[in-house]
C-alpha positions as CSV (number, residue, x, y, z in Angstrom):
1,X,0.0,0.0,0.0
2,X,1.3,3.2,-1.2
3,X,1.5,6.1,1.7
4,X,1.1,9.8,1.5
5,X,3.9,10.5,-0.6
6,X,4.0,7.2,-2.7
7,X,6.6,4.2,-2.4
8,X,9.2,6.4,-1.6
9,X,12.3,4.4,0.5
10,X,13.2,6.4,3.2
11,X,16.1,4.9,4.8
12,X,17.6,4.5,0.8
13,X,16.9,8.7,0.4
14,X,18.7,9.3,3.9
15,X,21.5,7.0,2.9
16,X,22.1,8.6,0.0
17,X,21.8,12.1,0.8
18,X,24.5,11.2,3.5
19,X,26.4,9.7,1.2
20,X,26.6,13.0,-1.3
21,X,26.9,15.3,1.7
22,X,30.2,13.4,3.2
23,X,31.5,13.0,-0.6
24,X,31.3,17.1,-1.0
25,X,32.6,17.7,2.4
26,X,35.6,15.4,1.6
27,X,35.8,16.7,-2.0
28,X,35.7,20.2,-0.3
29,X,38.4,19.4,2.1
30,X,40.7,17.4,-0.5
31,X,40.3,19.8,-3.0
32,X,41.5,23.0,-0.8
33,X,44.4,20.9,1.0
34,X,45.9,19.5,-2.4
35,X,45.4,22.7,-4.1
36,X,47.7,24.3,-1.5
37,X,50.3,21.5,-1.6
38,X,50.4,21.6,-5.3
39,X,49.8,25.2,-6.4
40,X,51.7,28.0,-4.8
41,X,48.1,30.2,-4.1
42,X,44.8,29.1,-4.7
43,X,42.7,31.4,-6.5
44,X,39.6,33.2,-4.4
45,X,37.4,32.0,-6.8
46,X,38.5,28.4,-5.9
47,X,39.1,28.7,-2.2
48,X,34.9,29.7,-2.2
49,X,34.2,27.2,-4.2
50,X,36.1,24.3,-2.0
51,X,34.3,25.9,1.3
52,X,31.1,26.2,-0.4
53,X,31.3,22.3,-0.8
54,X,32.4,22.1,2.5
55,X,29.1,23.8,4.1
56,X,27.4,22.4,1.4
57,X,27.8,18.5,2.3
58,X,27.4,19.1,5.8
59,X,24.1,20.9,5.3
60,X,22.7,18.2,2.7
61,X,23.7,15.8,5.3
62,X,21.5,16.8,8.0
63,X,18.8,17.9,5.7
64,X,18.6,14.7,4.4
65,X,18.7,13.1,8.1
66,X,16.1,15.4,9.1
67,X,13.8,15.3,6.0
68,X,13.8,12.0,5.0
69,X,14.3,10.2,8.2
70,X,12.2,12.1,10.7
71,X,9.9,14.8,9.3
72,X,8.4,12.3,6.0
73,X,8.0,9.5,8.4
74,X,6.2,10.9,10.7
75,X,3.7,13.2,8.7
76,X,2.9,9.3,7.1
């Protein structure tokens, strides 16, 4: 039987929106320490970018926690 908001597999949605949110984070991080090993200065324009996928996974992370795994459930 199909719920409110259809078949939808919440603990798959939560998985993977964890799964994107630590891959930026650690792109994020990766990206900004290699760039200062390798390159003598990393552009502004790339530091921002870097961060911005810092604060980016984190916060797709716990929306997807919060969305998927306790706010859809519950409204069921």
């Amino acid at each position: 039987m199909a719920g409110r908001y259809g078949d939808l597999d919440y603990a798959q949605h939560v998985k993977n929106g964890v799964i994107l949110g630590g891959l930026l984070l650690v792109g994020g991080f990766l990206g900004e320490s290699v760039g200062h090993l390798l390159a003598v200065d990393v552009t502004g324009t790339l530091d921002t970018v870097f961060t911005a996928m810092e604060f980016g996974g984190i916060a797709i992370a716990i929306v997807a926690v919060f969305v998927f795994g306790i706010a859809l459930p519950l409204t069921e």
